[in-house]
matplotlib code that plots the C-alpha trace (Angstrom):
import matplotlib.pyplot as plt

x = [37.6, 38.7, 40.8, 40.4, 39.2, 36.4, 34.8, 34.5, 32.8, 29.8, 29.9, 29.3, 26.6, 24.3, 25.0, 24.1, 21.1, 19.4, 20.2, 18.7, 15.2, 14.8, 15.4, 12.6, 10.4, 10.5, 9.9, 6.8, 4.5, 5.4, 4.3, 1.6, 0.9, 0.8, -0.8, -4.4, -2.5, 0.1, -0.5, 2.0, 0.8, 1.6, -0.3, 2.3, 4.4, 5.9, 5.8, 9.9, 9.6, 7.9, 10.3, 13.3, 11.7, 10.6, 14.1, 15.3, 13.1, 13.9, 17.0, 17.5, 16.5, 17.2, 20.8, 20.2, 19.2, 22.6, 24.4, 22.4, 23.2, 26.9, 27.6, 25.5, 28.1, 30.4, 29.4, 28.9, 32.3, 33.5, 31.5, 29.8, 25.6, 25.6, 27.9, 25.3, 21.8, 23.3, 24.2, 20.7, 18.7, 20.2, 20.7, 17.7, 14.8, 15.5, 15.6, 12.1, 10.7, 11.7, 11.5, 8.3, 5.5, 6.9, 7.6, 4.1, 2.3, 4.1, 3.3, -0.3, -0.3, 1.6, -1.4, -4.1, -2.4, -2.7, -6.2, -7.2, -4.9, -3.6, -5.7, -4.7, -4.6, -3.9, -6.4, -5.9, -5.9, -8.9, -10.6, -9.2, -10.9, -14.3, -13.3, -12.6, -16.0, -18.3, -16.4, -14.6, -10.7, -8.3, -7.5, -4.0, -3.8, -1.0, 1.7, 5.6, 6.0, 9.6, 11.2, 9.6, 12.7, 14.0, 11.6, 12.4, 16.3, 15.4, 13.2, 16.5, 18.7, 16.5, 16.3, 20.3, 20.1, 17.4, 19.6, 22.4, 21.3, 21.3, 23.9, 24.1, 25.2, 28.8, 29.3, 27.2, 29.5, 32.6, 31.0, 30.6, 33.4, 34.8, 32.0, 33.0, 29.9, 30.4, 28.3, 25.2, 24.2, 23.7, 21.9, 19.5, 19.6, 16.7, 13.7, 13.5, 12.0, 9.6, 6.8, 7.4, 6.6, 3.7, 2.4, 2.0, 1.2, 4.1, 5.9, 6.7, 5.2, 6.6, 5.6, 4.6, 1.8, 2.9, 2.7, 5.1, 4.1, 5.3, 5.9, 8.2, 10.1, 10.9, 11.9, 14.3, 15.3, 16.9, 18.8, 19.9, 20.9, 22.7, 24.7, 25.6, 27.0, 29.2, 31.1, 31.6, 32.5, 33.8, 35.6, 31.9, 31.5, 35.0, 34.0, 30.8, 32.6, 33.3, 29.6, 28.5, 28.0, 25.5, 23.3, 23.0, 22.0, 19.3, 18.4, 17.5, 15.8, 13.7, 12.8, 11.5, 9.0, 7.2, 3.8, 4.5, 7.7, 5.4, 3.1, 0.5, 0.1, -2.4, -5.8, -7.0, -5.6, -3.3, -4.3, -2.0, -0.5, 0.4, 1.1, 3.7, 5.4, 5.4, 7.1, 9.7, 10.7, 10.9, 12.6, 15.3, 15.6, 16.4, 18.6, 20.9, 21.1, 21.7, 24.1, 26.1, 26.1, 27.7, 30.4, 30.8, 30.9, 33.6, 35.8, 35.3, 34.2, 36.5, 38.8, 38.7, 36.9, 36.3, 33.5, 31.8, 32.8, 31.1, 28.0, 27.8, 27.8, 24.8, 23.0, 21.0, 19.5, 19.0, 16.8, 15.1, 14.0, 13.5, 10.0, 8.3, 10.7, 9.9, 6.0, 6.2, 8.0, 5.7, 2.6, 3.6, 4.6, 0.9, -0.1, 3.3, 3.2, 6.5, 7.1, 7.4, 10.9, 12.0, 9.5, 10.9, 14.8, 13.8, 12.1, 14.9, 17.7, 16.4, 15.1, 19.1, 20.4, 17.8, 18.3, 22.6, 22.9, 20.5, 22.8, 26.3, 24.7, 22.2, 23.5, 27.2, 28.9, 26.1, 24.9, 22.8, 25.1, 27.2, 23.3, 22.9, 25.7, 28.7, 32.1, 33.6, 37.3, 39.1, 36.6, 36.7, 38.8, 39.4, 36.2, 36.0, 33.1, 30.9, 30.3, 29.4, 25.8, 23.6, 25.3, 23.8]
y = [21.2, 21.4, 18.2, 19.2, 16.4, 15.4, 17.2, 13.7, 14.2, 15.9, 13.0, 10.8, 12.2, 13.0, 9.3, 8.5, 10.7, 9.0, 5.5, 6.8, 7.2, 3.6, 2.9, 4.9, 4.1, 0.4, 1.8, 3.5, 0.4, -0.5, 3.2, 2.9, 7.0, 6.4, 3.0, 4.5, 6.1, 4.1, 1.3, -0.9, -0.6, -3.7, -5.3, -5.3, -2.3, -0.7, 3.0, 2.5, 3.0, 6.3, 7.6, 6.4, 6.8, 10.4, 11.6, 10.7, 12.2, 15.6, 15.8, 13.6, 15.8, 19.0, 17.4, 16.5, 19.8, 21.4, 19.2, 20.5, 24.0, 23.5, 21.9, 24.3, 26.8, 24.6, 24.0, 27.7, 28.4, 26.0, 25.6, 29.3, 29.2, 27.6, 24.5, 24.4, 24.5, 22.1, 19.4, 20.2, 19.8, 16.9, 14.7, 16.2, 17.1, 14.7, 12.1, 13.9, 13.8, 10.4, 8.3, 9.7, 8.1, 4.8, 5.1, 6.2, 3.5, 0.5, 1.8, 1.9, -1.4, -3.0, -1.3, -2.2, -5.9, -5.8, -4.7, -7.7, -10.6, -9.3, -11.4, -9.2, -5.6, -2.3, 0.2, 2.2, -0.5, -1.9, 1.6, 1.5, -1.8, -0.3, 2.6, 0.6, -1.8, 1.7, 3.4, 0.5, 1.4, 2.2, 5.9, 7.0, 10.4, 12.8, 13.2, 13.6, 10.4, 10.4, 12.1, 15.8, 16.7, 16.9, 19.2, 21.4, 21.0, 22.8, 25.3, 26.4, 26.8, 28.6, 31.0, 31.1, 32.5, 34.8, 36.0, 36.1, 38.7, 40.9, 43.6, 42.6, 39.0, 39.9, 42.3, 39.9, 36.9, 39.1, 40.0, 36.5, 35.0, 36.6, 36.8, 34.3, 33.9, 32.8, 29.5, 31.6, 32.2, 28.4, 28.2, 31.0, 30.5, 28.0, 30.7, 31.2, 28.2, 28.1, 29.9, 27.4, 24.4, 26.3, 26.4, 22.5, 19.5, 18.0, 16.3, 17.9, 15.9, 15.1, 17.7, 15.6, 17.6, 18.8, 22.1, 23.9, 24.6, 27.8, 26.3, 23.4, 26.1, 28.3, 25.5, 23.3, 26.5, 27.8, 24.5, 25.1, 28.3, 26.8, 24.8, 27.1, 29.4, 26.6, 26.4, 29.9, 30.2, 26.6, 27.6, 27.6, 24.4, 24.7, 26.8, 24.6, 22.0, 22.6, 23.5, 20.2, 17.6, 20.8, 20.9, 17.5, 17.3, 19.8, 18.5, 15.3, 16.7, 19.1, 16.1, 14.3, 16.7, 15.6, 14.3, 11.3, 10.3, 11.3, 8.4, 11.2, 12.3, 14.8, 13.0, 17.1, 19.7, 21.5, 24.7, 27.4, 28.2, 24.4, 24.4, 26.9, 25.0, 21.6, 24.2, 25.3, 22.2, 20.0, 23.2, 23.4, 19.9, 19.5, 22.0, 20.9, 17.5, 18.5, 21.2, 17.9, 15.8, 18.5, 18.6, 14.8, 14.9, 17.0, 15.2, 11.8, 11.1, 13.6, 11.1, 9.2, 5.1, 2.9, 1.8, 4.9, 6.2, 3.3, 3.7, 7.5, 6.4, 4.3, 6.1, 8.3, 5.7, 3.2, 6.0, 6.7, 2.9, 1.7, 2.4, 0.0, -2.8, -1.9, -1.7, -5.5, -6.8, -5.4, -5.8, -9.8, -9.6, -8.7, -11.9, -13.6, -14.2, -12.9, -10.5, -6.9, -6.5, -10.0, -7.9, -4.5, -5.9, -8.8, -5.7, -3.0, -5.3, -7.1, -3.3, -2.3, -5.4, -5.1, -2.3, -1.6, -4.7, -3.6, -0.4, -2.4, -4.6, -2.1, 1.2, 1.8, 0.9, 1.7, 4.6, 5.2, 5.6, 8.5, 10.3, 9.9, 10.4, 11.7, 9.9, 8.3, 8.6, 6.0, 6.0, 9.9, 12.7, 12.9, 14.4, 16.7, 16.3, 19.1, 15.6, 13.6, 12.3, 13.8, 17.0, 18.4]
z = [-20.2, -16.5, -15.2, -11.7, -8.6, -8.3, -4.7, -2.8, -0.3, -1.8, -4.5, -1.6, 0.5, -2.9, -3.7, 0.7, -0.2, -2.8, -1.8, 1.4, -0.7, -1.1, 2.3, 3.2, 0.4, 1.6, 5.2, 4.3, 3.9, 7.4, 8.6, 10.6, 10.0, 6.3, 6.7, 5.0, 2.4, 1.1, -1.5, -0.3, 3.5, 5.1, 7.5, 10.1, 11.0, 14.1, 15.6, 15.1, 11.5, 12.1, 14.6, 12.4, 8.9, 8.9, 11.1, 7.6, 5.8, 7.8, 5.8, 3.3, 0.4, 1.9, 1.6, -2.1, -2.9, -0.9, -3.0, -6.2, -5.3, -4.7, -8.2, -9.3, -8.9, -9.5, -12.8, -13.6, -12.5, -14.4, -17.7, -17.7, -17.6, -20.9, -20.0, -16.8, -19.1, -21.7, -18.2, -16.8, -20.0, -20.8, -17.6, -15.7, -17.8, -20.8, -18.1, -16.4, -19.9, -21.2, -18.0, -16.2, -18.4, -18.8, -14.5, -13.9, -16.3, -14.4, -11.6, -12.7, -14.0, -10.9, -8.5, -11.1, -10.5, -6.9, -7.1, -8.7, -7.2, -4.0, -1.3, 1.7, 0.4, 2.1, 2.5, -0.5, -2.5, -1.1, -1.6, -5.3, -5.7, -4.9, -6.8, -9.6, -9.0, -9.2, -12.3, -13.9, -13.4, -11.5, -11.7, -13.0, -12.0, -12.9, -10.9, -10.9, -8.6, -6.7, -9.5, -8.5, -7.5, -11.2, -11.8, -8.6, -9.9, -13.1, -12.3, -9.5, -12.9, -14.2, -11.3, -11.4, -14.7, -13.7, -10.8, -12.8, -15.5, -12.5, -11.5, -7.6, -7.6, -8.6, -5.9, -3.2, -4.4, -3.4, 0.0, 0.6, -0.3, 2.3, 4.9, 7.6, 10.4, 13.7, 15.2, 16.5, 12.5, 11.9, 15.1, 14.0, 10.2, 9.8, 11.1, 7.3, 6.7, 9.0, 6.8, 3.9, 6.5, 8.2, 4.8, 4.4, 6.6, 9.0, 8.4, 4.9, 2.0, -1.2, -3.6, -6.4, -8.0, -12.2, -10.7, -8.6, -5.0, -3.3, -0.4, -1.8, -4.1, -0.9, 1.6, -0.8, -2.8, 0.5, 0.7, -2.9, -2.3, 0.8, -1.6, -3.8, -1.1, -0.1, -3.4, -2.9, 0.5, 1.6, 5.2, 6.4, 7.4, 8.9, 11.5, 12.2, 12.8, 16.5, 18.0, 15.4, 18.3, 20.0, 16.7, 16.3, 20.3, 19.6, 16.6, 18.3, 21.3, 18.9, 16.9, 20.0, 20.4, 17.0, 17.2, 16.2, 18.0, 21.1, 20.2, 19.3, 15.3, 14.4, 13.4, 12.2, 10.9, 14.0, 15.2, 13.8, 16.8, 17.0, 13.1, 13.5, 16.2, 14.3, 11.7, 13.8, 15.1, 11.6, 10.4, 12.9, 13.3, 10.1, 9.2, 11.7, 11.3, 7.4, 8.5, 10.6, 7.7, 5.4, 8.1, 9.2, 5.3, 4.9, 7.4, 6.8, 2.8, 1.3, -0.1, -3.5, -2.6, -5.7, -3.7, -3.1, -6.6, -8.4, -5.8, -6.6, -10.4, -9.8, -7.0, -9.7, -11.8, -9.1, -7.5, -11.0, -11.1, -7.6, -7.0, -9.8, -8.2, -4.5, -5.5, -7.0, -4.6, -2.1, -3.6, -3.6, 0.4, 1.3, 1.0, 2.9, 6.6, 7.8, 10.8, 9.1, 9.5, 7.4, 5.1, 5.0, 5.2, 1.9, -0.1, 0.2, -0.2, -3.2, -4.4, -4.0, -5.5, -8.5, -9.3, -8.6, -10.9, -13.5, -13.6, -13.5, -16.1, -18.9, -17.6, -16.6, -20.1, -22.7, -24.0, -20.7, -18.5, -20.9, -21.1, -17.5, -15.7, -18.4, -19.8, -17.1, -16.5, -19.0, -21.5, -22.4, -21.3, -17.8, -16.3, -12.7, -10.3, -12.6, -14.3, -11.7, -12.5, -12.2, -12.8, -9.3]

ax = plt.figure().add_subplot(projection="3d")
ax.plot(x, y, z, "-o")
ax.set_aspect("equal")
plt.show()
């Protein structure tokens, strides 16, 4: 098995990533563009949370799924395609598989709860308590919840194997492994994914249905593929790193332009002239400002922390759990007066702390933590980052 180090840096921003999910889990009940469609919706709220929440969400799991790709290759470099369908199977779709029903019927039961108790409710679930007056229950419809991107994650390996019983991807490795583009490709690069965004609403939704959405499998499979470029060609973001500051410039001034930083969302379907444009600027936007954090990244988190190391450990399960603990806690603020940002800062923290201590204390030692995340240095042999949880 290879000893070799662990890639730090990439460790660190998938762990950045999905610790990033619960902030802005916690910031969606204080949304007042999802305030008719999130159960948690809080009564207060501020149009800061939009224009900060979603900048997130422009790249936060186009970053995860960058980070996917690259130990993707990683892994088959390392392991062979075997070595990368035994990881996946096992700390992806077992986890998918074992962890989705229990998730989705607390959830249920937390919102079924709040139905009945919760004295101030949000607008959904005061339309699920008429729903559930006329026909008796709450719904619980199917859905892959937060964890959709698990199932996104497999169906990429399988497409790597797919690729790879093909003759051409040896000879387009080679080619680029030694292709090095100059700045103007970044800057043009992200036109490709302006057809998956025009496909769906802005900003991008989650794509939680059981079944896979074209538009979701183009957009964060580009990223993926992204990802696994880098492994093979790391100088890239080398020679990004100079025209970085420009991107992140634009990237900011094209994400002003959004509807909803501008103080005006869409209350209809756009036009599709206007559709295209929203598009075009969540896709550029967020390419670059994913393209910047791969680079600050690579400058600044490409060193072994404890810290970081133990976070990155506990990143993946805390973002497994967090959403039952974020919807009781939440559920139970509707009904405390408190300015919305005691709110949102009490429900994320004590989300985190739940949830990192639940890890430290159930997870990190047992049996758990080897299924989720792999030995851990001390305990077995000496394992490279192609272990780091959850095998991305």
């Amino acid at each position: 098995m290879s000893t070799a180090p662990r890639v730090h840096y990439m460790d660190h921003l998938r762990a950045m990533a999905m610790l990033a999910g619960v902030v802005f889990h916690a910031a969606l009940a204080y949304s007042p563009m999802l305030h008719g469609l999130w159960p948690t919706a809080d009564a207060g709220g501020s149009a800061a949370v939009d224009v900060l929440g979603w900048a997130l969400h422009l790249f936060r799991m186009p970053l995860f799924f960058v980070v996917a790709g690259f130990f993707t290759a990683l892994l088959v470099e390392r392991r062979g395609l075997a070595g990368l369908f035994r990881a996946r199977v096992v700390r992806v779709l077992l986890p998918l598989i074992v962890l989705l029903p229990p998730l989705l019927i607390g959830l249920h039961a937390l919102t079924v709860a709040a139905v009945a108790h919760v004295r101030h409710p949000s607008p959904l679930l005061a339309w699920l308590a008429d729903y559930a007056r006329t026909h008796g229950e709450v719904p619980l419809l199917p859905t892959l919840a937060h964890l959709w991107f698990l199932a996104y994650l497999m169906l990429f390996t399988l497409l790597v194997w797919a690729v790879s019983t093909l003759e051409a991807p040896a000879r387009l490795q080679a080619a680029w492994r030694a292709w090095r583009p100059s700045w103007p490709v970044a800057a043009v690069a992200p036109i490709v994914l302006v057809p998956a965004l025009a496909a769906t609403t802005a900003p991008w939704p989650a794509p939680e249905s059981p079944l896979p959405q074209l538009w979701a499998i183009a957009f964060f499979g580009a990223y993926f593929a992204l990802g696994y470029a880098l492994w093979l060609n790391p100088a890239l973001l080398d020679r990004l790193r100079r025209p970085a500051p420009l991107f992140f410039v634009a990237a900011l001034a094209l994400y002003a332009t959004s509807p909803w930083v501008l103080g005006t969302p869409r209350t209809e379907p756009p036009e599709p002239a206007l559709r295209w444009l929203d598009a075009a600027a969540e896709a550029f936007a967020g390419f670059w400002l994913t393209l910047c954090c791969l680079i600050a990244g690579r400058r600044w988190l490409d060193t072994a922390n404890p810290a970081m190391r133990w976070l990155a450990d506990a990143s993946y399960w805390v973002y497994l759990v967090h959403l039952p603990v974020l919807f009781a806690l939440q559920y139970r603020l509707l009904d405390v007066t408190l300015p919305w940002g005691v709110k949102f800062a009490l429900s994320t923290v004590l989300t985190l702390a739940v949830s990192l201590a639940s890890y430290q204390l159930l997870v990190r030692h047992s049996w758990i933590g080897r299924w989720l995340n792999g030995a851990r240095p001390g305990r077995a042999a000496v394992r490279s980052s192609s272990g780091a949880l959850p095998d991305t």
